[in-house]
ZAMILUM-130636 format. One line per 10 residues: number of its first residue (from 1); their letters; for each residue x, y, z of C-alpha. Coordinates in steps of 0.001 Angstrom, whole numbers, m for minus. Layout:
<atoms>
NUM = A = X Y Z  ...
</atoms>
This chain:
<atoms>
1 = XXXXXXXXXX = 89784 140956 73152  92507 142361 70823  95217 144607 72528  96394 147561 71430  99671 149375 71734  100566 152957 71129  103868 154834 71841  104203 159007 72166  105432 160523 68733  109163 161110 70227
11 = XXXXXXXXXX = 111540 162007 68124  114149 158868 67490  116982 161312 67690  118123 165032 68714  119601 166973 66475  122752 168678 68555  124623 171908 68043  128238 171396 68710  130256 174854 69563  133273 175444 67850
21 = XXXXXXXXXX = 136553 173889 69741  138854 175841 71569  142084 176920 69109  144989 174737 69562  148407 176480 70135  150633 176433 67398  154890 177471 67289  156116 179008 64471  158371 175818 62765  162232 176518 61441
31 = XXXXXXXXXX = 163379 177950 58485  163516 175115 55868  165421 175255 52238  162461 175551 50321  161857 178734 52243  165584 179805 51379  165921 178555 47577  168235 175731 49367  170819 178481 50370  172410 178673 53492
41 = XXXXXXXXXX = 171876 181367 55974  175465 181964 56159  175635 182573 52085  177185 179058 50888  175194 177417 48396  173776 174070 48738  175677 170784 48026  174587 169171 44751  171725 166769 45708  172158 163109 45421
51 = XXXXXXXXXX = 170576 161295 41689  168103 158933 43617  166705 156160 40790  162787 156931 40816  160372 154237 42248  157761 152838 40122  155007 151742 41515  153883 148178 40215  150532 147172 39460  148480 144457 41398
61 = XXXXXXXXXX = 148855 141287 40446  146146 140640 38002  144519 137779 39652  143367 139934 42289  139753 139961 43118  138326 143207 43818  136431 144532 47030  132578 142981 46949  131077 146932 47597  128057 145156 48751
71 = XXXXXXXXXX = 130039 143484 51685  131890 145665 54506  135465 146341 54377  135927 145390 58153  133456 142687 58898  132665 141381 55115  128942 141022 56512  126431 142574 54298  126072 146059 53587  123443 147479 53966
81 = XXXXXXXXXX = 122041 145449 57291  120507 146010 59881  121746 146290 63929  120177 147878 67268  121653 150394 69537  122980 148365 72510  122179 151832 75283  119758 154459 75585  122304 157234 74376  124771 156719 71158
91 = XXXXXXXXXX = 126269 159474 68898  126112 159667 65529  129259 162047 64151  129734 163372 61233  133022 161185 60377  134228 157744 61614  136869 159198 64707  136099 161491 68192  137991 164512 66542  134132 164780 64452
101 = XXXXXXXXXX = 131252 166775 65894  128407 165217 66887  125075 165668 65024  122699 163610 66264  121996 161447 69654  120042 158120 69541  118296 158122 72848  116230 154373 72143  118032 151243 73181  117168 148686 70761
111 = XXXXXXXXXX = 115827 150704 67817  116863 149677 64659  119220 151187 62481  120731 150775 59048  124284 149924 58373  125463 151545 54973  129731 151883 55359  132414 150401 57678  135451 151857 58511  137857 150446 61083
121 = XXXXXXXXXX = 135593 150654 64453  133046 152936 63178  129587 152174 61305  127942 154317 59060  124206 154356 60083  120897 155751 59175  117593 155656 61212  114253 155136 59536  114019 158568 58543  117689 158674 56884
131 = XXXXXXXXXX = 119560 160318 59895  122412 159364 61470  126325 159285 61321  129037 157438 62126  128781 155320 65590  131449 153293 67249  130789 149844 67075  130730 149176 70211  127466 150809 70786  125770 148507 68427
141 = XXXXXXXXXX = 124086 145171 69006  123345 142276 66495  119804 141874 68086  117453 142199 65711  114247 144719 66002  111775 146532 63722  109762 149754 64154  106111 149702 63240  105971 151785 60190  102273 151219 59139
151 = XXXXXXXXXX = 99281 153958 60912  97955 150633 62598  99621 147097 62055  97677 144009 63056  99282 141092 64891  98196 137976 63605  97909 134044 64627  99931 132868 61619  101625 134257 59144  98545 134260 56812
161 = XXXXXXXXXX = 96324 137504 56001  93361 135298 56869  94684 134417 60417  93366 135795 63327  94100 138840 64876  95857 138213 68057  97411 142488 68525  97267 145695 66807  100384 148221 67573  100559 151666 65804
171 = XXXXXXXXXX = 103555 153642 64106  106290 153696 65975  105685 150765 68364  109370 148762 68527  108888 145118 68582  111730 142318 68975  112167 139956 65572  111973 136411 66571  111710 135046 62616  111064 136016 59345
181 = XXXXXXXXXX = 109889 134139 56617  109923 135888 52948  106869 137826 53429  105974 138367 57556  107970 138290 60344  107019 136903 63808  107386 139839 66548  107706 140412 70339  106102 142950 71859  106612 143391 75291
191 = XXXXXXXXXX = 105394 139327 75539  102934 139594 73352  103973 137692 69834  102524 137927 66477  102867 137369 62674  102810 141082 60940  103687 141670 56640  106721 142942 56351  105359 145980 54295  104010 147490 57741
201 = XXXXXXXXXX = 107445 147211 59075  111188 149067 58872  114202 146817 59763  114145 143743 57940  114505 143459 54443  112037 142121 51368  112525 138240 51352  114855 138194 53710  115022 134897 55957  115545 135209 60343
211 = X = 115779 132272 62416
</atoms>
């Protein structure tokens, strides 16, 4: 008998609103001599300003080897890859800090999610329909999963289209990776393991190799 999984059509992520933030208190600063035309306020005129010798900026060495823009600036690992999110709730923001509103919430631990940009402790990510933000890093994992992207995608013995058919799981299903070759990748699914094409999946690359 061939099992079958299905999952409801949630939504991967909610899109949130974020109200305005409360005004911050500001003093008004000092006069300053560029308000004044460098006089002073009792009438005498400025001293004559000091002849500083200008700073010119050299070039970098020429040997230098530029920035690979298809590794990340932090890590050097590949960009774009592919990570999980480590908890059932991570923010996406609109710009790599906490001062940036949040526009969407991942609410699936270990979905998968695209890594396009680093920047110090934030990732630049994108779900399988090309939201997302910037996430702290810590709320990422290095676990690898896929989402069933194929209407119905059939589980196989081996990773041949002739094998049997050991499990079919519809869109949406998430399965653990446990290997890839080029073309299929061998998945977990809730204990139940399988070879599936890589075509019927999203979060793995084309040829690339898991071990």
């Amino acid at each position: 008998m061939v099992k079958s999984w299905a999952i409801a059509r949630a939504a991967l992520a909610v899109a949130l609103v974020i109200g305005a933030g409360a005004a911050i208190g500001q003093t008004e600063p000092p006069v300053t001599d560029a308000e004044t035309g460098g006089m002073k306020t009792d009438g005498t005129p400025p001293p004559a300003e000091p002849i500083i010798p200008a700073v010119i900026d050299m070039p970098p060495p020429a040997d230098a080897a530029p920035r690979d823009p298809g590794r990340g600036q932090v890590t050097n690992l590949p960009l774009p890859r592919y990570v999980t999110l480590k908890t059932n709730e991570g923010n996406a923001r609109r710009g790599p800090g906490l001062t940036h509103r949040i526009d969407w919430v991942f609410k699936r631990a270990g979905m998968p999610l695209k890594v396009t940009a680093e920047y110090e402790n934030w990732r630049r990510i994108e779900d399988q329909e090309g939201l997302g933000g910037w996430v702290h890093y810590s709320l990422l994992s290095g676990v690898r999963s896929v989402l069933i992207q194929a209407e119905l995608a059939e589980f196989r013995a081996a990773p041949d289209s002739e094998a049997e058919i050991v499990l079919r799981a519809e869109r949406g299903v998430l399965a653990r990776v446990i290997e890839c070759s080029p073309d299929w990748c061998r998945l977990n699914v809730e204990g139940e393991k399988g070879w599936v094409i890589k075509a019927a999946l999203w979060g793995v690359e084309p040829g690339e190799m898991i071990e």
